[in-house]
VODO-432258 format. One line per field, with one value per residue: chain; residue number from 1; x, y, z of N, C-alpha, C, O in turn. Coordinates in pm, whole numbers, plus 50000, padded with zeros to 5 digits. Layout:
# VODO-432258
cadena A, ...
num NUM, ...
npx X, ...
npy Y, ...
npz Z, ...
capx X, ...
capy Y, ...
capz Z, ...
cpx X, ...
cpy Y, ...
cpz Z, ...
opx X, ...
opy Y, ...
opz Z, ...
# end
This chain:
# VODO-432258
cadena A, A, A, A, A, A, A, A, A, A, A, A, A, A, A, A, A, A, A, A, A, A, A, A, A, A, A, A, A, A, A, A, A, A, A, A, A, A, A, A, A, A, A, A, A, A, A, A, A, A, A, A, A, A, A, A, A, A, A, A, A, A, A, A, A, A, A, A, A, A, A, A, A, A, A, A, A, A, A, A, A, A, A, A, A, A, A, A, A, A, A, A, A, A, A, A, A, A, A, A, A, A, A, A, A, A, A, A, A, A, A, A, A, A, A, A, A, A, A, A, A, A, A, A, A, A, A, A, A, A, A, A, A, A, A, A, A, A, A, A, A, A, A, A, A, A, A, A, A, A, A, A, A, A, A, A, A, A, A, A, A, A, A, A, A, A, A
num 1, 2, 3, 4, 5, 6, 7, 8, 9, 10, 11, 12, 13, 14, 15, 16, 17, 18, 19, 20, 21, 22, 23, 24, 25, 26, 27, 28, 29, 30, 31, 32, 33, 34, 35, 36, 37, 38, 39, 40, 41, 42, 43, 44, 45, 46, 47, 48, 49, 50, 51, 52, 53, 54, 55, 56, 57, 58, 59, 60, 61, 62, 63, 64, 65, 66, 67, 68, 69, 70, 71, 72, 73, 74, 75, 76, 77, 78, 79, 80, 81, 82, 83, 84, 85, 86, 87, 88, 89, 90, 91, 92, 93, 94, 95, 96, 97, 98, 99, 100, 101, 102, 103, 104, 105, 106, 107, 108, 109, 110, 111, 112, 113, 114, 115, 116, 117, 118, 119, 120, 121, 122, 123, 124, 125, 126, 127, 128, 129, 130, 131, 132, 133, 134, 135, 136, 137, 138, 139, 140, 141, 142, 143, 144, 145, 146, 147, 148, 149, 150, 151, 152, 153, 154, 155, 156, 157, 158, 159, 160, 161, 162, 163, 164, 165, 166, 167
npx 50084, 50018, 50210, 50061, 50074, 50091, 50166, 50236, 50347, 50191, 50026, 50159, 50439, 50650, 50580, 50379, 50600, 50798, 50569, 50523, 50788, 50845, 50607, 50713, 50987, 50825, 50789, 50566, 50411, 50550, 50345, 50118, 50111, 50128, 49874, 49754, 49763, 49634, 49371, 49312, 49316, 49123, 48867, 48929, 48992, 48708, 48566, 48697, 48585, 48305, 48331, 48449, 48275, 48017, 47935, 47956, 48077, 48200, 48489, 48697, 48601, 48604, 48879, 49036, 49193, 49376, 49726, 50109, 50295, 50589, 50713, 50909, 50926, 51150, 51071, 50922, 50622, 50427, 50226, 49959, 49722, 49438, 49401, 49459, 49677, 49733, 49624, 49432, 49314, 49245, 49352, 49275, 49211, 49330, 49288, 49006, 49046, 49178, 49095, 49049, 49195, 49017, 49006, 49157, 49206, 49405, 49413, 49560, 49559, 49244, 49161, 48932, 48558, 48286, 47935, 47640, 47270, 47101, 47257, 47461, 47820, 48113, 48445, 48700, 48984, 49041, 48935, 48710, 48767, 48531, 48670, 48714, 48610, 48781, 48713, 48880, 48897, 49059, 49176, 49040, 48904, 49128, 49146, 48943, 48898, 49179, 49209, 49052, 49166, 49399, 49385, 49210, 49432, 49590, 49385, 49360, 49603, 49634, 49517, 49582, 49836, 49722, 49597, 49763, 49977, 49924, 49957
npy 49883, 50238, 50496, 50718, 51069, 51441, 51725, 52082, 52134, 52156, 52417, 52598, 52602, 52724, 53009, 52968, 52884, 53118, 53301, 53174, 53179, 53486, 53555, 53411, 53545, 53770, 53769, 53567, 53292, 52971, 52778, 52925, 52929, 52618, 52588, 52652, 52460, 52234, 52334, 52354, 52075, 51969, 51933, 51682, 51484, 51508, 51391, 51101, 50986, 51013, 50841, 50600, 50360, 50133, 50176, 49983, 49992, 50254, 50351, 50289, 50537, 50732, 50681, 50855, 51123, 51435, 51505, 51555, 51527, 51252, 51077, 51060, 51378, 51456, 51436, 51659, 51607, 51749, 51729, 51468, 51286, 51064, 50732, 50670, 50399, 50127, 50115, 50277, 50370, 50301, 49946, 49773, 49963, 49921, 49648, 49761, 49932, 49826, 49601, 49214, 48887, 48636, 48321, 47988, 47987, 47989, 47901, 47927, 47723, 47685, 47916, 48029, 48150, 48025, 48183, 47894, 47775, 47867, 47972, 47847, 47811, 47739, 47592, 47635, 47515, 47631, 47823, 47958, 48145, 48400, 48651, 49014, 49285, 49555, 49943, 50111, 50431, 50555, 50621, 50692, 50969, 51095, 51182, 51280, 51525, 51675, 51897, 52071, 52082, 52205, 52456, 52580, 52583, 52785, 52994, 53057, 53106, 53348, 53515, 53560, 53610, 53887, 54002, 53972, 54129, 54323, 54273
npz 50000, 49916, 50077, 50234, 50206, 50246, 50093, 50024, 49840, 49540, 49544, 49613, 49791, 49846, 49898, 50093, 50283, 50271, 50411, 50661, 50747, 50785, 50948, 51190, 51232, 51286, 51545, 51577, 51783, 51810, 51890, 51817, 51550, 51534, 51652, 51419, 51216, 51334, 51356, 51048, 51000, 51134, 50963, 50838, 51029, 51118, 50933, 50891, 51165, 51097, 50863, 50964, 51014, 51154, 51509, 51763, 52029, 52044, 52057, 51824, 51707, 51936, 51927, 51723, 51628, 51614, 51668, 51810, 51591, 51618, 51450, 51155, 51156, 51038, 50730, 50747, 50884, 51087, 51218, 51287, 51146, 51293, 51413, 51750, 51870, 52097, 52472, 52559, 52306, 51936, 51909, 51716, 51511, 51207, 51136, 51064, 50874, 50674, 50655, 50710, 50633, 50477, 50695, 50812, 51149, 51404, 51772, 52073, 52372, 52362, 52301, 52175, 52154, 52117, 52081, 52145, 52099, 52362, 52580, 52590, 52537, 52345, 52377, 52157, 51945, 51667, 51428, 51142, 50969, 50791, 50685, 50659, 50476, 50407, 50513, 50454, 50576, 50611, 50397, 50220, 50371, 50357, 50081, 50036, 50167, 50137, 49986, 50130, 50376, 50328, 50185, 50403, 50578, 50443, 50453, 50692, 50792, 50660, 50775, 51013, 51039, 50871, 51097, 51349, 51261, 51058, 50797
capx 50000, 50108, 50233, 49978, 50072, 50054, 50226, 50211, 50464, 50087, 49984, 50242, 50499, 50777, 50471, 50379, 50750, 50816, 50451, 50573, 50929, 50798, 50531, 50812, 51071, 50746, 50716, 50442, 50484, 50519, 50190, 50015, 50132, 50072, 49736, 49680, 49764, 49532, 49242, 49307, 49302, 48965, 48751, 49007, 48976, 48590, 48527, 48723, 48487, 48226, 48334, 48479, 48191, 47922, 48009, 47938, 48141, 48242, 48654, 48756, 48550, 48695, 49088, 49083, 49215, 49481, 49820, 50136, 50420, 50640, 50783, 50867, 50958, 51273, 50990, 50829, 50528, 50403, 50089, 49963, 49558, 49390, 49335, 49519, 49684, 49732, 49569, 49371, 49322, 49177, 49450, 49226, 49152, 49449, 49199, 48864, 49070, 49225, 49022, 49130, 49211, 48943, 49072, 49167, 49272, 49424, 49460, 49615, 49486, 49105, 49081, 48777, 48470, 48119, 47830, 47555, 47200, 47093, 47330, 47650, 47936, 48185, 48573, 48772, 49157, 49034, 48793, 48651, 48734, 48529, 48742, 48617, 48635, 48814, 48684, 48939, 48857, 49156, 49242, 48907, 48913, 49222, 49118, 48795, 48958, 49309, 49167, 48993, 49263, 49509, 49283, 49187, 49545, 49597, 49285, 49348, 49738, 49621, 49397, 49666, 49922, 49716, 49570, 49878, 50044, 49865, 50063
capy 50000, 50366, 50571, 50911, 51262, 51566, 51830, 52196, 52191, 52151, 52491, 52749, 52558, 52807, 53132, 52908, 52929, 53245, 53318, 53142, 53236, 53640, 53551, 53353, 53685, 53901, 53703, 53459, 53160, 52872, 52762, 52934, 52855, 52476, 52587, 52687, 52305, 52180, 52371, 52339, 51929, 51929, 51830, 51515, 51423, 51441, 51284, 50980, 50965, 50975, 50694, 50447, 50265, 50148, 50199, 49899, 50033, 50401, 50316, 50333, 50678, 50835, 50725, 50927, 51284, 51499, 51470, 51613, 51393, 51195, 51046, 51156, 51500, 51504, 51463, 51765, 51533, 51803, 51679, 51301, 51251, 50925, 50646, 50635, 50264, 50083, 50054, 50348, 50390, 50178, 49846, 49723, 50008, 49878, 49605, 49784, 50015, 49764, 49447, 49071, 48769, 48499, 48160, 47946, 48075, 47873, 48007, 47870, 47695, 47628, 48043, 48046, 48091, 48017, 48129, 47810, 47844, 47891, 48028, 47755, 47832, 47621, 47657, 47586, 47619, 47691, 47886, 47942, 48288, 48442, 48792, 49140, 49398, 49688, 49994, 50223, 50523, 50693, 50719, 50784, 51058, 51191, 51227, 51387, 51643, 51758, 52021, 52211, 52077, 52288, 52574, 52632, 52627, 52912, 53095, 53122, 53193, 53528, 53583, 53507, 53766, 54021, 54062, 53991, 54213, 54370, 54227
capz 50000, 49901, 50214, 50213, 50305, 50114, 50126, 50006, 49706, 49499, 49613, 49654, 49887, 49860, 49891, 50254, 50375, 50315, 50516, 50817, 50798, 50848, 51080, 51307, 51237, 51348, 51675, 51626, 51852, 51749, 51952, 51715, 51402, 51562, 51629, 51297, 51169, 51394, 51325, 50951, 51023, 51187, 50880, 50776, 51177, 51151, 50815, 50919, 51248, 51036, 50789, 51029, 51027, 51266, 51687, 51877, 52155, 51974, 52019, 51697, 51652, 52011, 51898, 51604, 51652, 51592, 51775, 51709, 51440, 51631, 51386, 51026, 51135, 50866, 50623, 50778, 50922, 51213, 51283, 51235, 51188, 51283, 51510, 51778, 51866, 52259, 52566, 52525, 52177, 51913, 51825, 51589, 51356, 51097, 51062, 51015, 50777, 50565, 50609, 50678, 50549, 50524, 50653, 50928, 51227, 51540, 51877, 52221, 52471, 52286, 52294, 52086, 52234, 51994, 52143, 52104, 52109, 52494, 52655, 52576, 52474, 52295, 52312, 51978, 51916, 51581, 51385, 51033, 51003, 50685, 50647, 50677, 50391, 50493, 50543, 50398, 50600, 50643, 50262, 50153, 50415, 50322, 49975, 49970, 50236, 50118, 49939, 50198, 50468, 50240, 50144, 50512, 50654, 50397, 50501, 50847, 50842, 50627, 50873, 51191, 50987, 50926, 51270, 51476, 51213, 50998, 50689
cpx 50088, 50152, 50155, 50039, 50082, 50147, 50181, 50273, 50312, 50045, 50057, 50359, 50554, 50633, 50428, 50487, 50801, 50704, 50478, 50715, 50912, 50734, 50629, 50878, 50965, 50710, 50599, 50496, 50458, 50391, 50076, 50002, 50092, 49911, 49676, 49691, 49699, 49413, 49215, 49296, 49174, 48866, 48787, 48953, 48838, 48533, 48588, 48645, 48377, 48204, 48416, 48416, 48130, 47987, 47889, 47973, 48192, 48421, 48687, 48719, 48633, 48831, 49136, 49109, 49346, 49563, 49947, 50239, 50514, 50746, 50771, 50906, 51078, 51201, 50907, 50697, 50501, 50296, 50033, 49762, 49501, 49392, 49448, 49525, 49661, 49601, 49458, 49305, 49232, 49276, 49424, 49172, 49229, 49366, 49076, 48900, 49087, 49155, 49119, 49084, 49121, 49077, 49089, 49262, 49259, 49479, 49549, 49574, 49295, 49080, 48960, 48662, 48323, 48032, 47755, 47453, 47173, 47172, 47504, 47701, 48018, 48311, 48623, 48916, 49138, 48942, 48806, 48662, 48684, 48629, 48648, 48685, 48683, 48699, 48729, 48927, 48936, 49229, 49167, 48868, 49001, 49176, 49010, 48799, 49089, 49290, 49169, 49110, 49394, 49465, 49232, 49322, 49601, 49543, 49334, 49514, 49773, 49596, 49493, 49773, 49860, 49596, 49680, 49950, 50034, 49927, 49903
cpy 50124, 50406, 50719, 50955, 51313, 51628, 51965, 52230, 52156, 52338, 52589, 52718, 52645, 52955, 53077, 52935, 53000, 53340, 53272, 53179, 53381, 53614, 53490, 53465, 53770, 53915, 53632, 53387, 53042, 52787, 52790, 52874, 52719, 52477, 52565, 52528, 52256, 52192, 52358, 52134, 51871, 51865, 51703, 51444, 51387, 51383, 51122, 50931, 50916, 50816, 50558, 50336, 50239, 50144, 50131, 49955, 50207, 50394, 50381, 50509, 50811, 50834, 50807, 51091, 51342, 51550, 51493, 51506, 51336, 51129, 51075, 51284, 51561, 51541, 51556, 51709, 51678, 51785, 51528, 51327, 51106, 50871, 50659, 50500, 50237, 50112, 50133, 50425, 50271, 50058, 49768, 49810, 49984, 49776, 49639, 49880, 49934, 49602, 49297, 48952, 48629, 48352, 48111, 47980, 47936, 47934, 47890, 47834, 47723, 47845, 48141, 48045, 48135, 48015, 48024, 47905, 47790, 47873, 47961, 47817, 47729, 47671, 47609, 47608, 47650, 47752, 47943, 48070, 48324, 48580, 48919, 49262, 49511, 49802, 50142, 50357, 50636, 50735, 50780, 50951, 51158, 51239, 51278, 51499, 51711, 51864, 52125, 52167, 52184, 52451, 52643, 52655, 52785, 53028, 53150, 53179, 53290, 53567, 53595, 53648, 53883, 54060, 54091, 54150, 54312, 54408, 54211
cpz 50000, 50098, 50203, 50298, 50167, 50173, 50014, 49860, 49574, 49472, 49649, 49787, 49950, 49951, 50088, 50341, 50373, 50423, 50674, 50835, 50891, 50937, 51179, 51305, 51292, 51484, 51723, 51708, 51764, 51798, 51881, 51604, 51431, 51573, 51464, 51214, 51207, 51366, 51213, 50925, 51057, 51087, 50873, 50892, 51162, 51001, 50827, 51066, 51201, 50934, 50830, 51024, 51160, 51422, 51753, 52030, 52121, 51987, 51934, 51696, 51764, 51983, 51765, 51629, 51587, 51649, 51717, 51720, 51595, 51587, 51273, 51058, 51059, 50764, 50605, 50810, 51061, 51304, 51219, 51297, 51164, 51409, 51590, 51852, 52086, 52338, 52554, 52404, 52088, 51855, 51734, 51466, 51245, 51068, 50985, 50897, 50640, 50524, 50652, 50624, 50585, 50536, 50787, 51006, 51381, 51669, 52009, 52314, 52452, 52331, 52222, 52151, 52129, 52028, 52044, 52173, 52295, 52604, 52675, 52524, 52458, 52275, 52210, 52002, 51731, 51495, 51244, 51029, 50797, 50622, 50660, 50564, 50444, 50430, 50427, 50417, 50627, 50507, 50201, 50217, 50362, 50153, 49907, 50071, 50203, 50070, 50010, 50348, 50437, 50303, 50344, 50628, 50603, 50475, 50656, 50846, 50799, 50738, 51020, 51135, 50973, 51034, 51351, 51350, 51113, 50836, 50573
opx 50197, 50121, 50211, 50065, 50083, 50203, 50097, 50251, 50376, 50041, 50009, 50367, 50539, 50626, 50450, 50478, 50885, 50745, 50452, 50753, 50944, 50789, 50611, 50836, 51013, 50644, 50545, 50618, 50373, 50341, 49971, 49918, 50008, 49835, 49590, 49593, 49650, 49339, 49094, 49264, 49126, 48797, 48707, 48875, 48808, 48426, 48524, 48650, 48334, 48117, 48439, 48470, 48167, 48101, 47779, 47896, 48218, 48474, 48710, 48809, 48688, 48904, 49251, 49013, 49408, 49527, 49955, 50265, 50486, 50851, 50661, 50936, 51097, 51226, 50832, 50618, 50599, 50281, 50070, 49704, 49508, 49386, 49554, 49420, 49600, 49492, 49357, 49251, 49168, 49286, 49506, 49116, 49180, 49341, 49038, 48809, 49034, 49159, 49238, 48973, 49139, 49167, 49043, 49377, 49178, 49577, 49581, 49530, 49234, 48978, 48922, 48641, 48281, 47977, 47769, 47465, 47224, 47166, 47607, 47645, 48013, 48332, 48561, 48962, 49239, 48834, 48920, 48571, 48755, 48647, 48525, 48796, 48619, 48621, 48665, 48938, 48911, 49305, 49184, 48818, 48971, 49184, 48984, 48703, 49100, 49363, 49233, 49117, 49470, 49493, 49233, 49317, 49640, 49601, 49336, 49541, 49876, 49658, 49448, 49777, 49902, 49520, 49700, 49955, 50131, 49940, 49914
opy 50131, 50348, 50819, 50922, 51271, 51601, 51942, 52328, 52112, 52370, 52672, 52802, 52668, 52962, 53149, 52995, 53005, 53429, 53334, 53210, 53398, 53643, 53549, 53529, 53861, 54002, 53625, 53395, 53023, 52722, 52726, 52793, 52680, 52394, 52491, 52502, 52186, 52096, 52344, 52089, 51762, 51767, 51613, 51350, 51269, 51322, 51030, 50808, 50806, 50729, 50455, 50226, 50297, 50100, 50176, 49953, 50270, 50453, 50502, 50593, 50917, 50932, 50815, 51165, 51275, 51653, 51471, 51427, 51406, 51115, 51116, 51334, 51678, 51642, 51570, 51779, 51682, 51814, 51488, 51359, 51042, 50942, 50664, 50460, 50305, 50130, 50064, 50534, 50179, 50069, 49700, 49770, 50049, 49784, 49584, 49912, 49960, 49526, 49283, 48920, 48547, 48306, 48178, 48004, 47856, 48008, 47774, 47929, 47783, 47883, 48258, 47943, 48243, 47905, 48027, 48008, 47688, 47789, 47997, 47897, 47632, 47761, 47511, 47703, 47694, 47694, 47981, 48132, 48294, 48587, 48914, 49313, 49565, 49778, 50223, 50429, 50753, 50830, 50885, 51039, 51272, 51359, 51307, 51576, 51822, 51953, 52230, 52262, 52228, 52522, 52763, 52723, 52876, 53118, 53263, 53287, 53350, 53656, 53646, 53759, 53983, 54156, 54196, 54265, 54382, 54516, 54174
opz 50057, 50202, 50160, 50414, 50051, 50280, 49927, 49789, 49478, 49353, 49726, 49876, 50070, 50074, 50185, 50448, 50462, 50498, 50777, 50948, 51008, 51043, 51286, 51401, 51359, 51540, 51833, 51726, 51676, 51706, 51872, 51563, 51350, 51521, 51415, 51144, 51119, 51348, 51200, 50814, 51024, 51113, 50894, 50872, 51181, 51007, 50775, 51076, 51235, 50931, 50767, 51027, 51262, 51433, 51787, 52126, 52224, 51893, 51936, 51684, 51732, 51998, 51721, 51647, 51505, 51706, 51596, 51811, 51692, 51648, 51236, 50950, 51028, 50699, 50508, 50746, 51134, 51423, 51109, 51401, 51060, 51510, 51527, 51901, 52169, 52284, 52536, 52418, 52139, 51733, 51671, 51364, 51153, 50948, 50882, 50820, 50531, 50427, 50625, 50583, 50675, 50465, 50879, 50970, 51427, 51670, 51986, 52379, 52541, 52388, 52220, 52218, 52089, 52040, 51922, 52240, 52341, 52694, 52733, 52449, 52533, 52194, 52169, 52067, 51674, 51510, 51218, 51084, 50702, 50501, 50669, 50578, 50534, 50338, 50361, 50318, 50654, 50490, 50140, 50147, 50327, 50130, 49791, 50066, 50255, 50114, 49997, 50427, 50523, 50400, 50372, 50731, 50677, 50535, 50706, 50898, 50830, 50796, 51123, 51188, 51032, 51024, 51412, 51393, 51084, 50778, 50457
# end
């Protein structure tokens, strides 16, 4: 599978980094300018909420947000939108995104458990797994938002220059 991000070189890359270079020389903080990535992220964040798919438990839908890069920041990554993974997070949205593989599946110590009808249950060490179609919600997101994820980082970091500075 590709690796998505975007970037700005679309759009006036160079025309962007000279915009934040001055606003940093004028004394923005950098707090802001981070704001302003954030708030320009908000649709991608809630269009992939939206197309996660149905909420049994809502998980998947609360680990999705916007949090800042980690990793990738050589590549200029500053902000990262999507699910987040572990204890608190969702560790299965990499499946509901991408889907798995029908077939047989064998676990440890009979860790299968099938409900029967009234009220049995049956353990298995293995199980008939059909597969699950992914989802694809975080590319389909990204690509019916980059536009206005762009277009609205613009908008507002006119709008952040000429207030603070009246540029």
């Amino acid at each position: 599978m590709d690796k998505l991000s975007f970037s700005f070189k679309e759009q006036g890359f160079d025309e962007l980094e000279r915009k934040l270079e001055r606003l940093l020389r004028l004394g923005a903080s950098n707090k802001s300018v981070e704001e302003l990535y954030r708030q320009a992220a908000r649709p991608m964040a809630r269009r992939m909420k939206t197309s996660s798919g149905p909420r049994r438990t809502g998980r998947l839908a609360a680990s999705i947000g916007i949090r800042k890069a980690k990793k990738n920041r050589s590549e200029g990554a500053k902000f990262v939108v999507g699910p987040r993974g572990g204890k608190k997070g969702a560790p299965h949205a990499h499946l509901v995104n991408l889907g798995t593989k029908a077939g047989m599946r064998k676990a440890k110590d009979n860790a299968f458990s099938i409900p029967r009808g009234g009220g049995e249950i049956i353990r298995s060490q293995t199980i008939n797994h059909g597969g699950f179609r992914g989802r694809f919600f975080v590319q389909n997101s990204f690509k019916q938002t980059k536009d206005k994820v762009v277009n609205g980082f613009f908008t507002r970091l006119d709008s952040l220059i000429q207030s603070k500075f009246g540029i």
